[in-house]
KOLFIMAR-315868 format. One record per residue (C-alpha): residue number from 0; chain; z, y, x. Coordinates in nm, 2 decimals, padded with zeros to 4 digits, m for minus. Layout:
   torro   voro        Z        Y        X
     NUM      A        Z        Y        X
...
This chain:
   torro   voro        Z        Y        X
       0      A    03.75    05.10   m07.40
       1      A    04.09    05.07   m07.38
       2      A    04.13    05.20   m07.04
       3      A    03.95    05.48   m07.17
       4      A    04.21    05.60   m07.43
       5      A    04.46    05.59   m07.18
       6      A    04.30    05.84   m07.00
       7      A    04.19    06.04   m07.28
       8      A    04.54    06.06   m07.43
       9      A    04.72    06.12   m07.03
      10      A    04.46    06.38   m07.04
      11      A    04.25    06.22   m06.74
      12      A    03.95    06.33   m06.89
      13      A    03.65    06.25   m06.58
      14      A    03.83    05.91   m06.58
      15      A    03.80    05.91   m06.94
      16      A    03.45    05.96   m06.92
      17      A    03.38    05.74   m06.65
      18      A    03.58    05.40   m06.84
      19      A    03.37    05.57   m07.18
      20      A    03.09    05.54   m07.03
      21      A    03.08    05.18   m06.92
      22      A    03.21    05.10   m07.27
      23      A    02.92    05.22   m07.41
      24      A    02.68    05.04   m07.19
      25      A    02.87    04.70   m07.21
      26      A    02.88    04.74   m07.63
      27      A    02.55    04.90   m07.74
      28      A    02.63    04.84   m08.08
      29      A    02.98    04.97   m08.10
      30      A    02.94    05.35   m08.15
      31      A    03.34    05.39   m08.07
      32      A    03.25    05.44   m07.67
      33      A    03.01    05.71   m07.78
      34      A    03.27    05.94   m08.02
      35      A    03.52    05.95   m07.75
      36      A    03.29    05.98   m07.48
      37      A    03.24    06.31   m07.68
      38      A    03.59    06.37   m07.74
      39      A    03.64    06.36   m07.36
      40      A    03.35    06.60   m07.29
      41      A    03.45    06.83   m07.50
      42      A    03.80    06.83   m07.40
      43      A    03.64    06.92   m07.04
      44      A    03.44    07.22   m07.21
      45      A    03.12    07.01   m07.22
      46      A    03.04    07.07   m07.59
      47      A    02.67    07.06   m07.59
      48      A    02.66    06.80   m07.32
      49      A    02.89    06.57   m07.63
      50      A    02.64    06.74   m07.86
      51      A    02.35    06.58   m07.67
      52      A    02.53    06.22   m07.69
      53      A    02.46    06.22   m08.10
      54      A    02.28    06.58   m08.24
      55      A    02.33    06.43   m08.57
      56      A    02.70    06.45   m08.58
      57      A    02.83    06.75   m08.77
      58      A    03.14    06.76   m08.62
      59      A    03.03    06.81   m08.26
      60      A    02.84    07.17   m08.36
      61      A    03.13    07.24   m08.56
      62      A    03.33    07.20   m08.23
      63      A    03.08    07.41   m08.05
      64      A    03.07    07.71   m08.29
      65      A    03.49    07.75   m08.29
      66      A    03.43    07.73   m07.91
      67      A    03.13    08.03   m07.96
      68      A    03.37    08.21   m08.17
      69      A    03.59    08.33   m07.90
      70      A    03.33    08.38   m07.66
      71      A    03.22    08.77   m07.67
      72      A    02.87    08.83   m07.74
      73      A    02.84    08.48   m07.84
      74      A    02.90    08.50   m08.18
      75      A    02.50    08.45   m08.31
      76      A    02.51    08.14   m08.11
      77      A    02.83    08.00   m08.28
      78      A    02.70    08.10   m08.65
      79      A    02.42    07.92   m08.56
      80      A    02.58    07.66   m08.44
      81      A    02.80    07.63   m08.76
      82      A    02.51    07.64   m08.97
      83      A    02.41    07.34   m08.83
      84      A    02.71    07.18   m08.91
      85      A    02.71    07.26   m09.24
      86      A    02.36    07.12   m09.28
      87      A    02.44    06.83   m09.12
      88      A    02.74    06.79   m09.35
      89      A    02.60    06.80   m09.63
      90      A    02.32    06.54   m09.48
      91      A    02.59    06.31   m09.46
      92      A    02.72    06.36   m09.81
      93      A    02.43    06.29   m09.96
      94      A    02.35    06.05   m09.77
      95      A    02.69    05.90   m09.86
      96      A    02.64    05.95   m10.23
      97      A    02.31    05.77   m10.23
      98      A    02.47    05.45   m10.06
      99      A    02.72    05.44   m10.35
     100      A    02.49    05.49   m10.60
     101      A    02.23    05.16   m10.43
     102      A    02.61    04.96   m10.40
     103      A    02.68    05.02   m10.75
     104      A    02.34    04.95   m10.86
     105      A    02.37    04.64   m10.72
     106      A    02.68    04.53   m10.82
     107      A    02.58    04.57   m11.17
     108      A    02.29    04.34   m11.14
């Protein structure tokens, strides 16, 4: 993984991708490979191909509708696409606010 931020940040991004992509296969269970196999992608104007990689993660449609925005005759596309993020956001939040409220349950028993 590593090897894979030192491409990402020399901007070697289809080496990037390659290293990010073995991380993720030799560490199922670390989901750091994953975000900056995204971050790579997207770097390379691949957003919905980093989109694919998690559809649950706000962020990545909120990257595809600023890329929409400047895009003429795109612009449904990207307010669709930052709808999503925004419903997805607030998905987290609450999901967020609901793990608080079960940890502070059970701290007070």
């Amino acid at each position: 993984m590593e090897l894979g931020y030192y491409y990402l940040r020399t901007g070697k991004m289809d080496n990037a991708i390659e290293a990010y992509r073995e991380a993720a296969k030799l560490s199922a269970d670390n989901p750091r490979p994953i975000t900056n196999l995204g971050v790579a992608l997207r770097r390379l104007g691949k957003t919905k191909e980093a989109i694919a990689l998690n559809p649950s993660a706000y962020y990545a449609w909120e990257n595809l509708a600023s890329s929409l925005a400047h895009i003429p005759g795109r612009e449904q596309e990207g307010k669709a696409a930052r709808e999503k993020a925004i419903a997805l956001g607030e998905e987290l939040r609450n999901l967020l606010r609901t793990e608080r409220r079960f940890g502070q349950e059970l701290a007070a028993t």
